[in-house]
Residue frames relative to the residue before (quaternion, step in Angstrom):
aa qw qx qy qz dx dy dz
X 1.0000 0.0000 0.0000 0.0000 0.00 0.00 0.00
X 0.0570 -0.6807 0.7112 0.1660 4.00 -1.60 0.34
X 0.4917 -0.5630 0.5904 0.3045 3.04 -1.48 0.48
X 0.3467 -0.7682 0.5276 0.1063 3.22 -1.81 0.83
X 0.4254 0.8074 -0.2949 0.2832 3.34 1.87 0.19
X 0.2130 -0.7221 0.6337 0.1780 3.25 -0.43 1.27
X 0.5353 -0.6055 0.5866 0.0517 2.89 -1.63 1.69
X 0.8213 -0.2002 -0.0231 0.5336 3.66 -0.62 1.45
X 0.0124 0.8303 -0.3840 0.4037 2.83 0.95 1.68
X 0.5345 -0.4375 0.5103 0.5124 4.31 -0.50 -0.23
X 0.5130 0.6316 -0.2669 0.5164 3.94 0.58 -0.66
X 0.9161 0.1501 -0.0087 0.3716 2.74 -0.44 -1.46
X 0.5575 0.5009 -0.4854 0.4503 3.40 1.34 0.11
X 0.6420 0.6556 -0.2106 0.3372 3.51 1.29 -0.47
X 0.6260 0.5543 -0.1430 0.5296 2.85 1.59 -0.69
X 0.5450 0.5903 -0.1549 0.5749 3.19 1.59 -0.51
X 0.6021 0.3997 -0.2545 0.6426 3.38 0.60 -1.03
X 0.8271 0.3855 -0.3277 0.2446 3.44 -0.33 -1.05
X 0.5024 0.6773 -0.3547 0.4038 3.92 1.36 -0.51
X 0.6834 0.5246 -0.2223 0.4566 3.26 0.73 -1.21
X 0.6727 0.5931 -0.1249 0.4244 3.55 1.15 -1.27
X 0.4877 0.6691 -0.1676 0.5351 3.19 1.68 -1.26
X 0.8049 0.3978 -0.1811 0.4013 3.15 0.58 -1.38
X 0.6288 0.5674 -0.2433 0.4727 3.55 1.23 -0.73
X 0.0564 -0.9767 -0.0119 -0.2065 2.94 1.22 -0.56
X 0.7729 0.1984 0.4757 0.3700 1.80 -1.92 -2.32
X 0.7246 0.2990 -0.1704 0.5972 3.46 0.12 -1.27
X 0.6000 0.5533 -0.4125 0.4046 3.79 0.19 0.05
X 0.6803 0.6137 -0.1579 0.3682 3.09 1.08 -1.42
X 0.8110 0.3221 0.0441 0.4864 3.23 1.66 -1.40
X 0.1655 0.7826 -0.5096 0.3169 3.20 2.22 -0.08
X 0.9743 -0.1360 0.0569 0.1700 3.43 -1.17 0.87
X 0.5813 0.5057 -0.3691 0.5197 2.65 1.86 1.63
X 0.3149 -0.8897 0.1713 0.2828 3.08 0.66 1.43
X 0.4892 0.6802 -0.1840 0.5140 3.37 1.91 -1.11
X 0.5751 0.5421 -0.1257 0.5996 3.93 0.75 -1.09
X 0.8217 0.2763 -0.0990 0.4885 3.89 0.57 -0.75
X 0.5874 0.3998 -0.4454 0.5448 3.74 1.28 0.10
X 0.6183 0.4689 -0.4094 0.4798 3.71 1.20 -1.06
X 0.5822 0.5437 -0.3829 0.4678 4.00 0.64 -0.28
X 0.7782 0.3630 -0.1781 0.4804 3.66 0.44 -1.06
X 0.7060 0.4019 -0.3881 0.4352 3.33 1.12 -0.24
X 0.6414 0.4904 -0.2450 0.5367 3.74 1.39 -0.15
X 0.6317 0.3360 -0.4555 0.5298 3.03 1.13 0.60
X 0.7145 0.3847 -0.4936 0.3127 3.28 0.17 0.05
X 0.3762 0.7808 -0.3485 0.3568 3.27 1.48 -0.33
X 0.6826 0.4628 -0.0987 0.5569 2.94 0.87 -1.84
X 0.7433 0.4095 -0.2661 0.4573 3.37 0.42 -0.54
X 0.4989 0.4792 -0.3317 0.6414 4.03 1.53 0.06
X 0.6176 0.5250 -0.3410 0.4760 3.52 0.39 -0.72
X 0.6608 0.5150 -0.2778 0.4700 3.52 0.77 -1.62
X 0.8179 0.2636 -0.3036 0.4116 3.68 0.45 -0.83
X 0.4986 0.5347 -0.5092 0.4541 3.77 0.95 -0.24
X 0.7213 0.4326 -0.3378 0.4224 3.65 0.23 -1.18
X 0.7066 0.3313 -0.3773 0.4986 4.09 0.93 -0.42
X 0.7264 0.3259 -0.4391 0.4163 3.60 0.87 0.69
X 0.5609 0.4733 -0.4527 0.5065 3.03 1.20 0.88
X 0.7088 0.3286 -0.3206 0.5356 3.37 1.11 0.43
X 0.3320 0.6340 -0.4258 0.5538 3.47 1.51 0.93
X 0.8497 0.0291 -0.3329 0.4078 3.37 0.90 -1.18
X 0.2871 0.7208 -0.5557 0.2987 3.51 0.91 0.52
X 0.6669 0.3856 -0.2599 0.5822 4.16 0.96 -1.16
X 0.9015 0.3109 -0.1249 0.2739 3.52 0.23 -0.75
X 0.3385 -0.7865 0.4061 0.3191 2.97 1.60 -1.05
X 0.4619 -0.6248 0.3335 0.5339 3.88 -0.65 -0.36
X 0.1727 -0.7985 0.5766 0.0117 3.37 -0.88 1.08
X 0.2552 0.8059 -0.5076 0.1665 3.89 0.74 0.39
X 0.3993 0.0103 -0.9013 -0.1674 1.36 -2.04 1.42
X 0.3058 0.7895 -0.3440 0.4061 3.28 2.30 0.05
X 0.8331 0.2833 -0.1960 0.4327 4.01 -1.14 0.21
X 0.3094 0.8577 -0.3483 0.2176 3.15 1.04 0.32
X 0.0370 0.8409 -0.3390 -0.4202 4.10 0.20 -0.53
X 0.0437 0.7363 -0.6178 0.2724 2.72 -0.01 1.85
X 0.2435 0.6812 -0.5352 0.4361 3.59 0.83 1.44
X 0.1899 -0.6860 0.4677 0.5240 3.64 -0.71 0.01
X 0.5125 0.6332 -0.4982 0.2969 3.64 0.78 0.02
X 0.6231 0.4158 -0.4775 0.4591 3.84 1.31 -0.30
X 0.4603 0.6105 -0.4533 0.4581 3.93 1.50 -0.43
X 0.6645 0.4209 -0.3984 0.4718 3.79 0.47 -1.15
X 0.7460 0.4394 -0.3580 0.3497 3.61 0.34 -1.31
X 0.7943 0.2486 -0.3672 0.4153 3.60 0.13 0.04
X 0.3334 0.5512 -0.5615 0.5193 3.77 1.12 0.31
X 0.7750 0.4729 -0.2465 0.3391 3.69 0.56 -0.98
X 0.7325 0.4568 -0.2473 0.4401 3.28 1.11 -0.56
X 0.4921 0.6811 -0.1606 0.5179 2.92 1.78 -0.62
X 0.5247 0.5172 -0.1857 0.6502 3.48 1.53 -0.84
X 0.7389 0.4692 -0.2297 0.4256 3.48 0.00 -1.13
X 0.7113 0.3427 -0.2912 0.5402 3.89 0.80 -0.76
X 0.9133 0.1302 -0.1160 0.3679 3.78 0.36 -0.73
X 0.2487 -0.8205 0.4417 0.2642 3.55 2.51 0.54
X 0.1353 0.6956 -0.6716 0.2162 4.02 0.49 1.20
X 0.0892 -0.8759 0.3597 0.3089 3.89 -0.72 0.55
X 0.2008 0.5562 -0.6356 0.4963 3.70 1.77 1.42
X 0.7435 0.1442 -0.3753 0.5343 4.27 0.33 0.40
X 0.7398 0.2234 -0.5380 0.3367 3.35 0.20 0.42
X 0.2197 0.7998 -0.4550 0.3242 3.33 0.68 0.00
X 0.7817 0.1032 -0.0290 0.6143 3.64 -0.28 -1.60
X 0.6295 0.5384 -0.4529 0.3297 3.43 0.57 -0.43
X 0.7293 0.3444 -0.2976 0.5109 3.70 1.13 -0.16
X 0.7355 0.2222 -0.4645 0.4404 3.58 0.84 0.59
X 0.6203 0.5113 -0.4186 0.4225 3.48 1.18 -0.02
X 0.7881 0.3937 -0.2690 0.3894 3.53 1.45 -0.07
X 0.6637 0.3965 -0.3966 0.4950 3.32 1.21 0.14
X 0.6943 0.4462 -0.4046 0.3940 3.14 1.10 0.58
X 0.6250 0.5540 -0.2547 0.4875 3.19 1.23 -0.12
X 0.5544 0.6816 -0.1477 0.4542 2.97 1.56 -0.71
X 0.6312 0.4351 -0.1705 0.6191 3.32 1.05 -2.15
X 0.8571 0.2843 -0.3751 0.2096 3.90 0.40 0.00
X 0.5112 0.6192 -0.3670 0.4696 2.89 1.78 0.84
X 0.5895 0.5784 -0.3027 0.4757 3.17 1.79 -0.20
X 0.6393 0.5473 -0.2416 0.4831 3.49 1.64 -0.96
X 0.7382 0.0447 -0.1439 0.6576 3.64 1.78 -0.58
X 0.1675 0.8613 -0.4761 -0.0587 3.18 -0.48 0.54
X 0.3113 -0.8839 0.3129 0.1548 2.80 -1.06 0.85
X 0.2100 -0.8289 0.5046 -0.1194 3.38 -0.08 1.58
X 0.4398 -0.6960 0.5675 -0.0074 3.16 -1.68 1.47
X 0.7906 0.4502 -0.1328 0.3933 3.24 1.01 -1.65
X 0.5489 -0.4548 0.5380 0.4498 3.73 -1.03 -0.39
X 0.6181 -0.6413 0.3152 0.3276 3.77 -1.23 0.99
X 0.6526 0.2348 -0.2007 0.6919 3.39 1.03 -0.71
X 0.4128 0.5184 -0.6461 0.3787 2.95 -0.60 1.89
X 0.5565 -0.4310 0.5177 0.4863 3.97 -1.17 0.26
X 0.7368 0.3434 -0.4514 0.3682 3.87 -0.62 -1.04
X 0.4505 0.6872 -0.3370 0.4597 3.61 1.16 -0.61
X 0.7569 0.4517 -0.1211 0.4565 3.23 -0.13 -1.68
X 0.6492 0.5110 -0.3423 0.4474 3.95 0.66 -1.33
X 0.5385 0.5458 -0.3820 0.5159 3.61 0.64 -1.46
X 0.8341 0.3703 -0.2420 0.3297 3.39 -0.67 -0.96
X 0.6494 0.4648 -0.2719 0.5369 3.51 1.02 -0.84
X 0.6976 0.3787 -0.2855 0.5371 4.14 0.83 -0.82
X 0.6833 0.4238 -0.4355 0.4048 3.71 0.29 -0.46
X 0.8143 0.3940 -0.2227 0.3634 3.07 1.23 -1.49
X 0.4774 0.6243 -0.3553 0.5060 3.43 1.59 0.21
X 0.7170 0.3716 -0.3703 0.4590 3.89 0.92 -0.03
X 0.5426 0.6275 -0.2747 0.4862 3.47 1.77 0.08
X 0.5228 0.7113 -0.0624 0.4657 3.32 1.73 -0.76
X 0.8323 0.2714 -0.0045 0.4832 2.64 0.70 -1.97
X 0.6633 0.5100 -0.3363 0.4322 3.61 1.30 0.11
X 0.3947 0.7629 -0.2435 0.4504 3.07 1.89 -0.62
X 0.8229 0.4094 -0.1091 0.3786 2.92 0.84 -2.08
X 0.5922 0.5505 -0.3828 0.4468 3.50 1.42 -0.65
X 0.6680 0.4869 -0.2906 0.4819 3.76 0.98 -0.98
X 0.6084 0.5110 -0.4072 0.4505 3.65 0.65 -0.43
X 0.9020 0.2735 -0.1614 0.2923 2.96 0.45 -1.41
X 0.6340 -0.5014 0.3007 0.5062 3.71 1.60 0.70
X 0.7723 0.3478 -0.4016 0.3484 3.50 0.04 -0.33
X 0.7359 0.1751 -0.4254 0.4968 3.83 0.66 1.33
X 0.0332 -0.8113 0.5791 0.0731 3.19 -1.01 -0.26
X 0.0923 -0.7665 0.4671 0.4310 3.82 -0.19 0.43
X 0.6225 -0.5670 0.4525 0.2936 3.20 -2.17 0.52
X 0.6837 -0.4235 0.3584 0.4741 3.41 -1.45 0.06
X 0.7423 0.1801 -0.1690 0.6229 3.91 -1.39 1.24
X 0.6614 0.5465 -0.4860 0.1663 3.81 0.29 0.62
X 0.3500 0.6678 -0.5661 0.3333 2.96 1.58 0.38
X 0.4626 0.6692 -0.3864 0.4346 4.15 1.76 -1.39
X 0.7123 0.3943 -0.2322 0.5323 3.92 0.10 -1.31
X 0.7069 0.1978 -0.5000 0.4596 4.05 0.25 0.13
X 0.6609 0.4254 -0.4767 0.3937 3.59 0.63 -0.32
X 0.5814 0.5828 -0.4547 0.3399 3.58 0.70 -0.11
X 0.6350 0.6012 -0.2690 0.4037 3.54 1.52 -1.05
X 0.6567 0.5588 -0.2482 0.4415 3.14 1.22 -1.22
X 0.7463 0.3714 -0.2717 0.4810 3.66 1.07 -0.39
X 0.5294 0.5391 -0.4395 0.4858 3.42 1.13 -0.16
X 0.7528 0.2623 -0.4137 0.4396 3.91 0.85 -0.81
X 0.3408 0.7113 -0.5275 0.3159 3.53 1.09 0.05
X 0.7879 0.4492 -0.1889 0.3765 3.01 0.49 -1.38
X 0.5028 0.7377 -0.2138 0.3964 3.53 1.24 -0.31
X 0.6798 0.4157 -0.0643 0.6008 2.73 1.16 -1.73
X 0.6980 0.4994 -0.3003 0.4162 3.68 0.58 -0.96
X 0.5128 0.7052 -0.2130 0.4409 3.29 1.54 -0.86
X 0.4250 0.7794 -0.0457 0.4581 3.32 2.00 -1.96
X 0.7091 0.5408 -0.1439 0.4290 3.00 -0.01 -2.15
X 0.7468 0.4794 -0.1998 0.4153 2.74 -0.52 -2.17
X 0.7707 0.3446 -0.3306 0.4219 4.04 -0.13 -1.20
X 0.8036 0.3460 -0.1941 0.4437 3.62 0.77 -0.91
X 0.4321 -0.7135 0.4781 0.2749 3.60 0.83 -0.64
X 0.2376 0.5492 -0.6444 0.4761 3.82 1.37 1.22
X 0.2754 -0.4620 0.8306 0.1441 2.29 -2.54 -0.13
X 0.0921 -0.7470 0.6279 -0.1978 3.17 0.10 1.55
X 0.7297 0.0096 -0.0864 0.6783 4.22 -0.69 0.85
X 0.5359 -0.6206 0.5445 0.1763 3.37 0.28 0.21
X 0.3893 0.7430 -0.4111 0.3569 3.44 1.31 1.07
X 0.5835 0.3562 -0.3271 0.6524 3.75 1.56 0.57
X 0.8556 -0.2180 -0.0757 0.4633 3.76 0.80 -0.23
X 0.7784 -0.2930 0.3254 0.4498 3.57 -1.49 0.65
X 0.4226 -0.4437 0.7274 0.3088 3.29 -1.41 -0.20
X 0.6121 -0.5422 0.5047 0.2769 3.35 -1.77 0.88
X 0.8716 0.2808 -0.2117 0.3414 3.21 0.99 -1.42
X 0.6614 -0.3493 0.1965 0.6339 3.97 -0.76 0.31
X 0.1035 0.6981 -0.7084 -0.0017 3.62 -1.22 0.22
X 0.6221 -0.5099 0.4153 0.4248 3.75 -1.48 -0.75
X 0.6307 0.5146 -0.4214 0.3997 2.94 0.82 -0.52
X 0.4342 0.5945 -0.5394 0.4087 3.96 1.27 0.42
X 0.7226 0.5151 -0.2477 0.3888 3.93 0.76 -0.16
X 0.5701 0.5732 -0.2999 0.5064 2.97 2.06 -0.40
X 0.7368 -0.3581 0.4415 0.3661 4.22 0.45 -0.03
X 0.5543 -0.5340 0.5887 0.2471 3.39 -0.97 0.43
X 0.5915 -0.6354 0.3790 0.3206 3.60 -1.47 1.15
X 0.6651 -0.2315 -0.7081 -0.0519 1.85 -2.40 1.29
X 0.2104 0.7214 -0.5854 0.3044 4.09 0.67 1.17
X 0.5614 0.4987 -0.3503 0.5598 3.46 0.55 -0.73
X 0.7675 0.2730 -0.4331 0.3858 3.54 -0.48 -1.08
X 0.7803 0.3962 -0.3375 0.3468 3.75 0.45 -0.68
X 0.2966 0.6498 -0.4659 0.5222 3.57 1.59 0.21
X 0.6967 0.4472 -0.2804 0.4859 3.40 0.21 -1.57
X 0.7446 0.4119 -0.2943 0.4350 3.55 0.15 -0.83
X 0.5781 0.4436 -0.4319 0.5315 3.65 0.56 -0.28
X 0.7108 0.4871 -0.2825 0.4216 3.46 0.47 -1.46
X 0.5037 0.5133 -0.4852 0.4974 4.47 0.89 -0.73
X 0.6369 0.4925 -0.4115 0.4272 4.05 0.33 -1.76
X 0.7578 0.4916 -0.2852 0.3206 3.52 0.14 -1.51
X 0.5368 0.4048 -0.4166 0.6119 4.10 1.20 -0.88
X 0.7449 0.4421 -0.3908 0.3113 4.01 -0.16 -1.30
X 0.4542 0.5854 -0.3646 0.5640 3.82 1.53 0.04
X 0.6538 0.5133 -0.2960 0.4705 3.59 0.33 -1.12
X 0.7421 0.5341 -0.0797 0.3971 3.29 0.43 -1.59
X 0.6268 0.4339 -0.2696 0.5884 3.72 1.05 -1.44
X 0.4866 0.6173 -0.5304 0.3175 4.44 1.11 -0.57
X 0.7352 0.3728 -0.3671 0.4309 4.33 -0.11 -0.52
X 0.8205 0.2923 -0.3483 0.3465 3.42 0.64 -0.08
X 0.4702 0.6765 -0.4859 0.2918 3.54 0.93 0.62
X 0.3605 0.6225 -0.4741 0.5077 3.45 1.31 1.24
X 0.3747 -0.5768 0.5596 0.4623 3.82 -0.32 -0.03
X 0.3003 -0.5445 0.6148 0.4852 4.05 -0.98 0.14
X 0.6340 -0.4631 0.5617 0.2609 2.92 -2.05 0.77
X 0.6381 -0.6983 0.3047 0.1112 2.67 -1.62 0.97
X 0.5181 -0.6285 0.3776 0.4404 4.23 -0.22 0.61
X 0.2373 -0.5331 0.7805 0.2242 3.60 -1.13 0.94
């Protein structure tokens, strides 16, 4: 199969727009009901566990087991359960990295992605619904009050992200993948095409993660106001 998705396309500009929005929402809906926002946060992640069990059970139905290949050793399967994991028991050593390693990693798999299938297809549909479900779902906890990162947590997601780096690279190296894409580019257009031929890119990427987890770590260097 190839994918027929036009890249910053009508689609895809929609799909974009609409994640962020999703998430507001959500957190709109529940803004300052506390009851209304656990039954929300606990159905999403649910839904959002379900989504990935049911797309690895239909991974190995097409493909079978193929290891060391199919593995989630992405950092978007690392974000996606930090995130669900968040969502069921709101711990903030999982929401933490899970909101700067996943809405940024995420938002750049949603801005390129890199797709196999035709647009109106499931593998289609999943992408969009997991990336754009760990963007959502961090949104929705920060919007709607019931997380917040702590002081230095932008330090503790960049620390996660290199500890599973290293894992995975570790991975690589023994098996020959390209897990995170830390031995080659992605086929399709991405950023890390602006960042230099390997091993530039990976430290592009790594300069560029510090520089978004700055951006990101900027609204909360206020203390949160205090509870009436």
């Amino acid at each position: 199969m190839r994918t027929d998705f036009v890249l910053f396309g009508p689609a895809h500009f929609a799909i974009m727009a609409a994640i962020p929005c999703f998430g507001a929402l959500l957190a709109w809906a529940v803004r300052g009901k506390p009851e209304a926002a656990r039954r929300t946060r606990l159905g999403f992640g649910l839904f959002l566990l379900v989504n990935e069990l049911v797309w690895y059970g239909y991974k190995l139905t097409q493909e079978g087991s193929r290891f060391p290949e199919g593995l989630p050793f992405q950092l978007c399967d690392l974000s996606l359960w930090l995130t669900v994991i968040t969502l069921l028991a709101l711990h903030p050593w999982t929401f933490e990295p899970g909101f700067f390693v996943g809405i940024a990693g995420a938002s750049m798999a949603v801005v390129t992605p890199e797709l196999w299938a035709p647009a109106w297809s499931y593998p289609t549909a999943y992408f969009f619904v997991a990336h754009g479900g760990i963007i959502a779902a961090m949104l929705f906890l920060v919007w709607s009050g019931q997380a917040r990162p702590r002081p230095h947590a932008m330090w503790r997601g960049f620390l996660v992200l290199n500890a599973w780096a290293a894992f995975v690279g570790t991975f690589n190296a023994i098996f020959h993948t390209n897990y995170m894409f830390l031995c080659r580019k992605p086929v399709s257009a991405s950023a890390l095409d602006a960042m230099g031929p390997w091993p530039w890119y990976v430290l592009g990427g790594e300069a560029a993660a510090l520089v978004l987890f700055a951006l990101m770590s900027l609204p909360f260097r206020k203390p949160a106001p205090a509870a009436v």
